[in-house]
N, C-alpha and C positions, 0 to 999 in steps of 0.2 A: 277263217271262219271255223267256228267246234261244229265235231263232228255229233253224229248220235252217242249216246254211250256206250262206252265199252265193254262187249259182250258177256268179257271173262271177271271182270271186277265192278263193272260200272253201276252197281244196284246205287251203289252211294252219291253217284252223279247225273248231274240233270243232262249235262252236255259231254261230249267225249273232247278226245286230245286233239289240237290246232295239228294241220301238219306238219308246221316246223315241228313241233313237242316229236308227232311221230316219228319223224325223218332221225330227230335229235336223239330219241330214246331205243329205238326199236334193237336190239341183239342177236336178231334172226340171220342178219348176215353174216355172220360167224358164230354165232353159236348153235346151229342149223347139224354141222358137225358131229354134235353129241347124239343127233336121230338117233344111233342104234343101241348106244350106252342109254337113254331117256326111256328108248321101247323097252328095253330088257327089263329097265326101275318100274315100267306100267306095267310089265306083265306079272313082276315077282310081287307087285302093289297089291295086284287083281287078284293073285290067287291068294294072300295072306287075307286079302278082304272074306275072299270064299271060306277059306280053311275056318276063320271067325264067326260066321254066318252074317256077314254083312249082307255080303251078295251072295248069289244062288251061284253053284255051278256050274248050270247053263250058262249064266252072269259073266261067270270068268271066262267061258271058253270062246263066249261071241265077243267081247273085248280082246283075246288072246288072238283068236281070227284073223280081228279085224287090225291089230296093230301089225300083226304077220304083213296083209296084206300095203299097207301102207309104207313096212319096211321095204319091200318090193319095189312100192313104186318110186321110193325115195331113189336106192340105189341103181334103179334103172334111168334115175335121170328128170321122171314125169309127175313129179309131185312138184305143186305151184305153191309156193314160199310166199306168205303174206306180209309186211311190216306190218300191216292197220294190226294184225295180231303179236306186235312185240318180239318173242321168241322160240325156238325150239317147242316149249312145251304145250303153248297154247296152239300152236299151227297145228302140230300132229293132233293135240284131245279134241280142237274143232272140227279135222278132218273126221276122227272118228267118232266124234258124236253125230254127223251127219248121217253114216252108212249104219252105228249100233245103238240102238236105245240105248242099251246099258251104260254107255260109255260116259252118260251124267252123272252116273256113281261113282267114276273109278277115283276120284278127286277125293272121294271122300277121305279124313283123316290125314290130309296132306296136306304141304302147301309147297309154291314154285321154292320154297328156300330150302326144305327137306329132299326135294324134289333135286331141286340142280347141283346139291351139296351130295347127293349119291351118283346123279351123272357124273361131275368129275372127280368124285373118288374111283368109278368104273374107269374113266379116261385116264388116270393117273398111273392103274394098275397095267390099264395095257402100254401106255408111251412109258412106262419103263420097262416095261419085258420087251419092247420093240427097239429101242434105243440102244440096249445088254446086249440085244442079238447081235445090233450089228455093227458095236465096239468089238464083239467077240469075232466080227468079221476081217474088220480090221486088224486087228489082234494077229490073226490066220494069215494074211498076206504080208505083213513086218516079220515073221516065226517064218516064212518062207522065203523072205529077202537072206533072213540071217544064214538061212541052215546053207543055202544055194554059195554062200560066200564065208562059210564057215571060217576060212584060214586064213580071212585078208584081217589084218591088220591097220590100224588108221592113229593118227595123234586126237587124242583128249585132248580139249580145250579150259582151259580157263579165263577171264577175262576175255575173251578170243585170242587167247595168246596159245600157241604150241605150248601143250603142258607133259602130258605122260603116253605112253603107248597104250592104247586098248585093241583088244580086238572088236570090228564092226558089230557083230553080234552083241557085244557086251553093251555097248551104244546102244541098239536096236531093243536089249532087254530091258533098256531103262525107261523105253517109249513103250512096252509091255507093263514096266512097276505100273506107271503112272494112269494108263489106261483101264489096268485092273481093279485098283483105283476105284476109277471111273466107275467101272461096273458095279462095285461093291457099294457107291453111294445109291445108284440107283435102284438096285434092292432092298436098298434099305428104304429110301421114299417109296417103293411099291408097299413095303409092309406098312408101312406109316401111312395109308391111304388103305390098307386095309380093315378100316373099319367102318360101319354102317350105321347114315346118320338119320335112314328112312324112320319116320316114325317121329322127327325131333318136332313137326310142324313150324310153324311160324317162329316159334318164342317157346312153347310149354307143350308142345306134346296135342294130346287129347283127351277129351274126356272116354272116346270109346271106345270098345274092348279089344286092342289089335296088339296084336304078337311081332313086336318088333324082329325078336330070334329066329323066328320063321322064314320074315322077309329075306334078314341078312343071309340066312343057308341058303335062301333060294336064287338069291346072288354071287353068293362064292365068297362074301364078309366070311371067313371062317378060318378058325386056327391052322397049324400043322395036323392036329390031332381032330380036325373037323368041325369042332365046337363054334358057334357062331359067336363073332365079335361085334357089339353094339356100343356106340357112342353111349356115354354115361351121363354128361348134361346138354339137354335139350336147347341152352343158349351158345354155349358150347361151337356144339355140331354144327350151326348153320352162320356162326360170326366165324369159325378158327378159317386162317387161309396160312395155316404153316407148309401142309402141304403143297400148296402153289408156292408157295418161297424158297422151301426146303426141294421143288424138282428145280427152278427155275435158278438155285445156286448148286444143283449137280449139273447143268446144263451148261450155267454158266465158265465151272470149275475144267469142265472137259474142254470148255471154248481155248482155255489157258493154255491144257498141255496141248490142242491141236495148235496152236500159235506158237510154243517153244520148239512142234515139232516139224512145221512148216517152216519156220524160222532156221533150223537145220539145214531144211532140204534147198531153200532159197541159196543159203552159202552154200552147200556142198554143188550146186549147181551150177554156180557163177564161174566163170574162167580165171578166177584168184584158186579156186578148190579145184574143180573138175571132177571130184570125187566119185562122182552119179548126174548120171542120163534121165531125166523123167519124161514120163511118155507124151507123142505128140498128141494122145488123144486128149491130156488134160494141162495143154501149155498151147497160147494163143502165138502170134506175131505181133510184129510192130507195123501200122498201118504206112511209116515213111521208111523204117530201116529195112529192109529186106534180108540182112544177117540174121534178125532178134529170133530169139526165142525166148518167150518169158514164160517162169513157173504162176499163172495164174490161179491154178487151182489153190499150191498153198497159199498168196496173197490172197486170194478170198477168203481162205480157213483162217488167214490170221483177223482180214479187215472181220468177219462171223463172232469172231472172239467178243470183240469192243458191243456189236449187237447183242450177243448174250448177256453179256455184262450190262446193257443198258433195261431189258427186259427185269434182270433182278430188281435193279433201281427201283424201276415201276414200281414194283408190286411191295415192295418196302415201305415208300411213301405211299404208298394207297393206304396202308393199311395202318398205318403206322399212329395217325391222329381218329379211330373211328371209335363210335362208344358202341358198347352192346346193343344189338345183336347185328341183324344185316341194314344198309344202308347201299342204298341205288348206286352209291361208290360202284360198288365189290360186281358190278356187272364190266366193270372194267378189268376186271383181274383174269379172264377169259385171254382174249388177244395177246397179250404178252407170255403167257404159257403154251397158246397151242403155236406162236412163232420161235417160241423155244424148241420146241419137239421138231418142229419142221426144220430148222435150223440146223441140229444136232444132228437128226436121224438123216438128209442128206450129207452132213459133212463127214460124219463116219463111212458112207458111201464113198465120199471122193477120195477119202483118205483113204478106206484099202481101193480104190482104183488105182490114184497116184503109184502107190509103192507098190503094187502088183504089177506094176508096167517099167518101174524104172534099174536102172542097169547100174552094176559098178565097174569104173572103170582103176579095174584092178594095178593097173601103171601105173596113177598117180598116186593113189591112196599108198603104195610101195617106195614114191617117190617121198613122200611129205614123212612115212614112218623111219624114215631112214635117219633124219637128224637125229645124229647123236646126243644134242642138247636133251632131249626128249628122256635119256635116262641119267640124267644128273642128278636125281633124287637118288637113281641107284647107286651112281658114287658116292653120296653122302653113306647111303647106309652098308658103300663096303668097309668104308671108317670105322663106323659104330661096330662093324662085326672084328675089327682089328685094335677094339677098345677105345676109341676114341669119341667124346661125349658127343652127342647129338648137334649142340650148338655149334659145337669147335668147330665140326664134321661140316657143317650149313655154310657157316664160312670159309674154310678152306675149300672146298667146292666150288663156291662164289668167286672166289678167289682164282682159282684155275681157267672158269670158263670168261672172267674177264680178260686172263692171258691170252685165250682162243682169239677170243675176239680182236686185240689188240694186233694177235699177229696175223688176223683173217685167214687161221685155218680153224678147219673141223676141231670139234674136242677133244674126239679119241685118235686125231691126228699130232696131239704135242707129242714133243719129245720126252721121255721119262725124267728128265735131268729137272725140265721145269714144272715138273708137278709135284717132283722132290724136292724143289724149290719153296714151294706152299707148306709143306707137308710131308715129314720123315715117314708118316704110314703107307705114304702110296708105297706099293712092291710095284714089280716088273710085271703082275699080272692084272695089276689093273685095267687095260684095255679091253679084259675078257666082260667086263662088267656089259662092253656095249655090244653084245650078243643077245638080239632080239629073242631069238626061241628063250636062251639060258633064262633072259628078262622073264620074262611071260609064265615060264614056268616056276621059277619062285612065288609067283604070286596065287598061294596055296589055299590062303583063308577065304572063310564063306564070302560070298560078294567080290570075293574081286575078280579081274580080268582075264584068270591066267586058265590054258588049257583044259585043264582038271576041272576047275572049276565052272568054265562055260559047257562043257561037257552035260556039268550035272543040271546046270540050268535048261539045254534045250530040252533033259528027260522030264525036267520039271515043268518045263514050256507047253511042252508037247500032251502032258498028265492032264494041265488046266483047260486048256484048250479044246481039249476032247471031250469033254463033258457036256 
């Protein structure tokens, strides 16, 4: 059966919305969220109205009061959420139109699409300064796996095959590149959200005389150098949803490297590796096996990944087939961003939990860095430094370690006679090549693994971190 009309819109209707409609349409239940981001947009509204002589202000400050008060009651838990009112904005302007006359003004020169399009450029600003913090958290607990284990040593993988010696920390710095990364995209969508699209109205603006610049400084839209930053077209501002795309593919992008770096820790975990202990507080059991212990946390950061990933979807195809300007669509693009924030901002949580609780266990990682195979690139290139081409060098190498294997021993275990056999360049000192320090410390240039240079990295680590 229809209802009466609808309060906020209904002059054009005889009858209001069926309650399926309302059940169907309503965004209060999630969008309800933005309360304090929507109060802030009514109060910087109120007073730009004032500054303009819209309203008096008195006007502004029994508005400014009363949404104070409503914030209140929000976050204490006591403020009753309507669907019959749709969403976020209409709940809170009904509430206080109830308690302030004035508050039938404050609408003026607005509309819900200027309106929600400044709430979540507000929401954008802060889930990315929230999200920075606490990548840079995680960041701080990895910088302190490494520093604690400075000297251990471990094999590089390739294909998951034994490839080269690294030391852990140089490992560890690479889940630092990646995550920094991270941060840098989401400073950039805060700034890309930093602009103000109060004032766009529905479609064209308005005809009356208000100071968009005003609004924006009075919300923080504003340069380095202060200058307030205003969206430029009024169709624009209230159809664009790059910034939901562009958080919801830095969200999604972090999902990846927490899933390459879970993916790590699952191996190093497993009794094939043993490399590292992760703490019982974020690893379950097995409800039959009574041995188990399973890395659950990072299994969840990895299954989170494919979640993120599925939220960008979303908001792609949403947006993907709309004509100008807003379309009842775009009430959906909500939910899949603020499950992205939620997502990300706990997983960076478990993430410095995880590695702030887990152990190495320095025997094996010493055991696994021992294969000599591991520096058979450095055979090759003690060739090249004895004049012999590169290629040559590749395969006479190749060459030697299928004799190893043939004879199932060690590499730097043959006899000199049969590596002479490959190969007139090997000398008698060859063997010196599989001298892990000697290794480690040739390896001199920027980025690589060797001493010296992890060195420069933790002062470097330690520089960014601190900021």
């Amino acid at each position: 059966m229809a209802k009466p009309s609808q309060a906020t819109w209904g002059g054009r209707f005889s009858a209001g919305p069926a309650d399926l409609m309302l059940a169907f349409s309503e965004s209060v239940s999630f969008d309800q969220r933005l309360a304090p981001f929507d109060i802030q947009g009514s109060k910087a509204h109120a007073a730009m109205l004032a500054h303009v002589g819209i309203i008096t202000v008195k006007e502004r400050d029994a508005i400014r009061t009363g949404l104070d008060a409503i914030l209140a009651e929000i976050e204490a838990g006591n403020f009753m959420w309507d669907t019959k009112l749709e969403d976020v904005h209409m709940n809170i302007e009904q509430a206080l139109t109830k308690n302030v006359p004035a508050a039938a003004r404050l609408h003026t020169a607005r509309s819900r699409n200027d309106q929600v399009a400044t709430d979540m450029r507000l929401f954008f600003k802060y889930a990315c300064s929230v999200i920075g913090e606490k990548i840079a958290a995680a960041q701080r607990a990895i910088l302190a796996v490494a520093e604690a284990n400075a000297d251990v040593l471990v094999p590089g993988y390739t294909h998951l095959q034994r490839a080269q010696p690294v030391y852990l920390a140089h490992h560890l710095f690479a889940y630092l590149e990646m995550l920094q990364r991270d941060r840098a995209r989401f400073v950039e969508v805060g700034a890309h959200a930093n602009w103000c699209p109060l004032g766009a109205g529905a479609i064209a603006g308005t005809t009356l005389p208000i100071d968009r610049e005003f609004a924006a400084t009075q919300l923080g839209f504003v340069d380095a150098k202060g200058r307030p930053q205003v969206t430029q077209n009024s169709m624009d501002a209230v159809a664009d949803r790059d910034v939901f795309i562009e958080f919801a593919s830095a969200c999604a992008l972090f999902g990846v490297h927490l899933s390459r770096i879970a993916e790590d820790l699952i191996l190093w975990m497993s009794a094939e590796f043993k490399f590292v202990e992760l703490p019982d507080a974020f690893c379950t059991g097995s409800s039959l096996m009574p041995q188990k212990k399973n890395p659950d946390s990072c299994e969840l950061m990895r299954g989170k990944s494919a979640r993120l990933q599925g939220n960008l979807h979303t908001l792609l195809t949403l947006a993907k087939g709309l004509p100008l300007t807003y379309n009842r669509d775009l009430q959906e693009d909500k939910p899949p961003v603020f499950d992205s924030f939620d997502q990300s901002a706990m997983c960076a949580d478990v993430l410095a939990g995880t590695i702030a609780g887990m152990t190495v266990n320095r025997t094996r990682c010493a055991e696994a860095v021992s294969d000599p195979a591991l520096l058979a690139t450095d055979l090759a290139d003690y060739l090249v430094n004895k004049g012999v081409p590169f290629r040559e060098a590749h395969h006479a190498v190749g060459a030697v370690v299928k004799i190893a294997e043939k004879l199932s021993v060690k590499l730097n275990n043959l006899p000199l006679e049969e590596v002479q056999s490959v190969h007139r360049a090997f000398g008698a000192d060859w063997v010196h090549v599989f001298d892990l320090e000697h290794a480690m410390a040739k390896r001199t240039g920027t980025g690589m693994p060797g001493k010296a240079q992890t060195k420069k990295q933790f002062a470097r680590w330690k520089k960014l971190l601190a900021e």
